[in-house]
TIZAGU-137377 format. One record per residue (C-alpha): residue number from 0; residue in three letters; x, y, z. Coordinates in Angstrom, 1 decimal. Example, Ala and Ser with C-alpha at 12.3 -4.5 7.8 and 13.67 -1.06 7.14 Angstrom:
BEGIN
PT    k    r       x       y       z
PT    0  ALA    12.3    -4.5     7.8
PT    1  SER    13.7    -1.1     7.1
This chain:
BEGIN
PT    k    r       x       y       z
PT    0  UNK     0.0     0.0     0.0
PT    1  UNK     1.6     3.2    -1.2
PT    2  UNK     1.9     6.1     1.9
PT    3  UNK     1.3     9.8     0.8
PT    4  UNK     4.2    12.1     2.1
PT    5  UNK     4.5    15.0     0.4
PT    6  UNK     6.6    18.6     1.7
PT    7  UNK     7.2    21.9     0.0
PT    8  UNK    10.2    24.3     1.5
PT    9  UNK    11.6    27.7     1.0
PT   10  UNK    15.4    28.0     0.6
PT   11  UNK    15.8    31.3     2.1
PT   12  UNK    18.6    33.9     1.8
PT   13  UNK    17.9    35.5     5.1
PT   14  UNK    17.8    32.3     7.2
PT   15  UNK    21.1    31.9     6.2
PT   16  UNK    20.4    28.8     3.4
PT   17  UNK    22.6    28.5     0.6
PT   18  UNK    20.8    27.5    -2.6
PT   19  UNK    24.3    26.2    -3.7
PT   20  UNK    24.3    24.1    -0.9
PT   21  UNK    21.2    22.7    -0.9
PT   22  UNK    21.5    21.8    -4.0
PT   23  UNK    24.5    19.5    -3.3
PT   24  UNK    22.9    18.2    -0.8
PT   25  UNK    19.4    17.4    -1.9
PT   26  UNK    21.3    15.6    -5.5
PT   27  UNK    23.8    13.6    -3.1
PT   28  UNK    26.7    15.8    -5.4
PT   29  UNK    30.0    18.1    -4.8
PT   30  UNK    29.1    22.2    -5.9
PT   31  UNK    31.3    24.8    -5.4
PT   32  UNK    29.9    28.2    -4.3
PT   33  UNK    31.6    30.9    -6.7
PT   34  UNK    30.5    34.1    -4.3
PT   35  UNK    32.8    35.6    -1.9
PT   36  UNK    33.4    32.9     0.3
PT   37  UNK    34.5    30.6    -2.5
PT   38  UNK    33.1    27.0    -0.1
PT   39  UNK    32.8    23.4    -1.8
PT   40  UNK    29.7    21.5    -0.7
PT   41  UNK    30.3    18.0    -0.9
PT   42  UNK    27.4    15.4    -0.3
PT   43  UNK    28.7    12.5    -2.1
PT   44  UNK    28.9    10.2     0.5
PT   45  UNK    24.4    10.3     1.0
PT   46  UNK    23.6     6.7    -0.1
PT   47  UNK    20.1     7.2    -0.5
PT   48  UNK    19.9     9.6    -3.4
PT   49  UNK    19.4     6.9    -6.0
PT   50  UNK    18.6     9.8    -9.1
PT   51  UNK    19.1    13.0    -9.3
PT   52  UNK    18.0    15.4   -12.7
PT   53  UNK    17.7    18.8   -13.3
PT   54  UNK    14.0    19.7   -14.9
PT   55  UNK    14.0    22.8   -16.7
PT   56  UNK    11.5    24.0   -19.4
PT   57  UNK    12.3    23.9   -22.9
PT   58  UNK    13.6    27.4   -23.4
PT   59  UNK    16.5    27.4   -20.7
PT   60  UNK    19.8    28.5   -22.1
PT   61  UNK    21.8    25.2   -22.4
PT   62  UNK    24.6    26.5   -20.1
PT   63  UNK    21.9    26.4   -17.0
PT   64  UNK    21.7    22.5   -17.6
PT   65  UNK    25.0    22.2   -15.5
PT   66  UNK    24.1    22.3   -11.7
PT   67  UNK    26.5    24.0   -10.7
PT   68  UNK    26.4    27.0   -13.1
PT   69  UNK    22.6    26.8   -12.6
PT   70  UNK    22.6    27.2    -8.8
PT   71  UNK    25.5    29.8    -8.7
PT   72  UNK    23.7    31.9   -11.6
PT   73  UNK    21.0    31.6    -9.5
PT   74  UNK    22.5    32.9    -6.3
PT   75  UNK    24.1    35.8    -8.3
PT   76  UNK    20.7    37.3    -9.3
PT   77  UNK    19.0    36.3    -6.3
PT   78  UNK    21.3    38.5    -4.3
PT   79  UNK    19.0    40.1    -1.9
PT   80  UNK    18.2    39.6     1.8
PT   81  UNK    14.9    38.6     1.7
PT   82  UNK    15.2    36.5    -1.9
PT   83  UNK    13.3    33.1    -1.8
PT   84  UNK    16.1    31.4    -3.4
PT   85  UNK    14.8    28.2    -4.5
PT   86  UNK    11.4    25.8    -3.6
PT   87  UNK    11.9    22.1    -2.4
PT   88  UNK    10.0    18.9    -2.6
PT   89  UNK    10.0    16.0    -1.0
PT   90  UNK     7.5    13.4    -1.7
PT   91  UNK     7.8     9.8    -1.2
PT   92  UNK     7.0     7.3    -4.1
PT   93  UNK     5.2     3.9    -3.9
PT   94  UNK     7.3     1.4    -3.1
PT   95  UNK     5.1    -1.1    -5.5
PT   96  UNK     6.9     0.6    -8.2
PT   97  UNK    10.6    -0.4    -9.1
PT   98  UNK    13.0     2.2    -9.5
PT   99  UNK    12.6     2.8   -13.1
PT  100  UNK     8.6     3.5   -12.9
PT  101  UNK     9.4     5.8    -9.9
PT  102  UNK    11.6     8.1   -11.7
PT  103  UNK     9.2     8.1   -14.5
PT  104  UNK     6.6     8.9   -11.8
PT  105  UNK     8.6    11.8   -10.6
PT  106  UNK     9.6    13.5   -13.3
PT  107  UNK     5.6    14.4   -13.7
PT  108  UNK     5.7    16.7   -11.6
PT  109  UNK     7.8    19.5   -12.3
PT  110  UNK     6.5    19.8   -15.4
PT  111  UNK     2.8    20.1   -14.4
PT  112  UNK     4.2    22.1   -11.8
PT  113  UNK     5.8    24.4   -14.5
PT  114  UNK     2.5    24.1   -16.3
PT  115  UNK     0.0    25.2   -13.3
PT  116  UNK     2.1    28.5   -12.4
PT  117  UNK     2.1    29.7   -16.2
């Protein structure tokens, strides 16, 4: 029997969260911050990030495909106090599925996501 879980967050400048960051650690991956203090986020070790993609619509400059440019770029324009830096979801998947069908299953969502906010 599949269990419902589903959370939505706010990366927030002003409570001191990093989108860099959190985006190394949410994707289990090694980013390094290109602002002033120049840190390396390294996550690589988290064992239970079994995928990790980047969704972007179809228009996104091919350059913003790379993680880390995406999440630095996006830091350097969202350079205020009180910027909402990024959104983040975590919803579990039924375990009925096998790995394949849940990764099919999740990428659904940003895209209707995407779709809904248009």
């Amino acid at each position: 029997m599949a269990i419902f879980h589903f959370h939505t967050g706010i990366i927030r400048a002003s409570s001191g969260k990093c989108a860099v960051a959190s985006a190394a650690y949410i994707s289990g991956t090694r980013l390094y911050n290109d602002d002033a203090r120049g840190l390396t986020f390294s996550y690589t070790h988290k064992e239970e990030v079994i995928f990790s993609e980047i969704c972007l619509p179809e228009n996104t400059p091919a350059s913003l495909k790379d993680r880390q440019t995406l999440w630095n770029e996006f830091e350097r324009v969202q350079n205020k106090a009180n910027s909402r830096n990024a959104r983040q979801f975590d919803m579990a998947l039924p375990v009925e599925l096998d790995t394949t069908q849940q990764i099919e299953l999740a990428r659904h969502f940003p895209g209707t996501l995407y779709r809904k906010t248009l």
